[in-house]
Structure formats: C-alpha cells, structure tokens
N, C-alpha and C positions, 0 to 999 in steps of 0.2 A: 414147308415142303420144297425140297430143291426139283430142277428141272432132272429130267432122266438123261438126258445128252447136252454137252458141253460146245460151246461156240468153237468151232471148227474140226468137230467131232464129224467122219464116214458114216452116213448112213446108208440105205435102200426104202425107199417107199414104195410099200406093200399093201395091197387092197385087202381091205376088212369088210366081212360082211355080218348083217344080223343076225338074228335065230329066224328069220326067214332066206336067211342067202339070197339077198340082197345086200347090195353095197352099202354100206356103212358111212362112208365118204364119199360118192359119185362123184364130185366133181374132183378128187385127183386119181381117178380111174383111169387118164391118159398116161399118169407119172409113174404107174405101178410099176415098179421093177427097176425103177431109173434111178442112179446115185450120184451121190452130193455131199458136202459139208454144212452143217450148220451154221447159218450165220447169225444167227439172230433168236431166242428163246424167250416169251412171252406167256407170263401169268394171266390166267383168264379166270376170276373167281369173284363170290361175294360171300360177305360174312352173313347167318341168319343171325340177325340184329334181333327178331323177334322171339328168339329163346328166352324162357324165364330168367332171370337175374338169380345166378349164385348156380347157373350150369355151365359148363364149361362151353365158351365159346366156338361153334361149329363152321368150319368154310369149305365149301363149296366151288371144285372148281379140278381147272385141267392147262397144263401148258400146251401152247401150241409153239411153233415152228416157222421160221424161215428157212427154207432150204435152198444155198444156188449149185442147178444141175450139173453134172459134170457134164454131160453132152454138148449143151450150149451159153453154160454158165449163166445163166438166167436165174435169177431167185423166183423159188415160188412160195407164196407166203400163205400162211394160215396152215400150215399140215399138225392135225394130232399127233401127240405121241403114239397113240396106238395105230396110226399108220406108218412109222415107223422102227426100222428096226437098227441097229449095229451093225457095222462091216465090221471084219476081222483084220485086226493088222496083218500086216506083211509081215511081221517078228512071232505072232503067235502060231502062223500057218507053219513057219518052219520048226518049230518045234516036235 
C-alpha cells in the first residue's frame, strides 16, 4: 500500500468526526483548516501473523503524517491521512 500524499505534497488539515460528531482526531483540532507540505510519511501497521497458514496474508494499518505549517513552519507530526486533504495547484485552478 503506498502513502496517499507525497513528501512535499500541499495539503489542508481538516477535522473529522465520528458517527457521533465528535472529533475523530481532537488533538489536531487547533490545526483544522491550516496548510502545509508534507514532510515526512510514516507506515503504521501490523501483519495478523495469527491467520491459518495457506490464507493470504492480511495487514493491518494506516499512514500517518508529518506536516510543517505554513503559518509558522513548525512540523506537526502524527496527522491521519483521513485528516487530511489535497490543495489544488496553482496550474489546475487556472484551468
């Protein structure tokens, strides 16, 4: 499984919430709506080792994220992919 966004890739970090609408992520609930480049992209996963032998082996897992802000260029690290999203280029807008 490859990461959804690429090291130096525009993003926005977007608050997610559960099937109760509650925050999803709380602690980057101050960064919601703030944007940055990716610096850093981190596999977070483990294999079920304990699958019978002769199934196809199954993993378990999700990339996270370092983002540094454009506001004050700080990285902030650990963000979901599903807290983030894509900016749009500057070449696609004008189209």
């Amino acid at each position: 499984m490859e990461a959804k966004y690429a090291t130096g890739q525009k993003v926005r970090i977007i608050s997610v919430q559960d099937k109760c609408l509650k925050a999803k992520h709380p602690y980057i609930e101050e960064y919601a709506f703030q944007t940055g480049a990716i610096a850093v992209s981190y596999w977070y996963g483990v294999n079920e080792s304990y699958r019978i032998i002769g199934e196809h082996p199954h993993v378990i897992g999700y990339y996270i994220y370092d983002v540094r802000l454009d506001r004050d260029r700080q990285i902030y690290r650990a963000i979901s992919e599903d807290a983030l999203e894509p900016l749009a280029s500057v070449s696609s807008k004008l189209k």
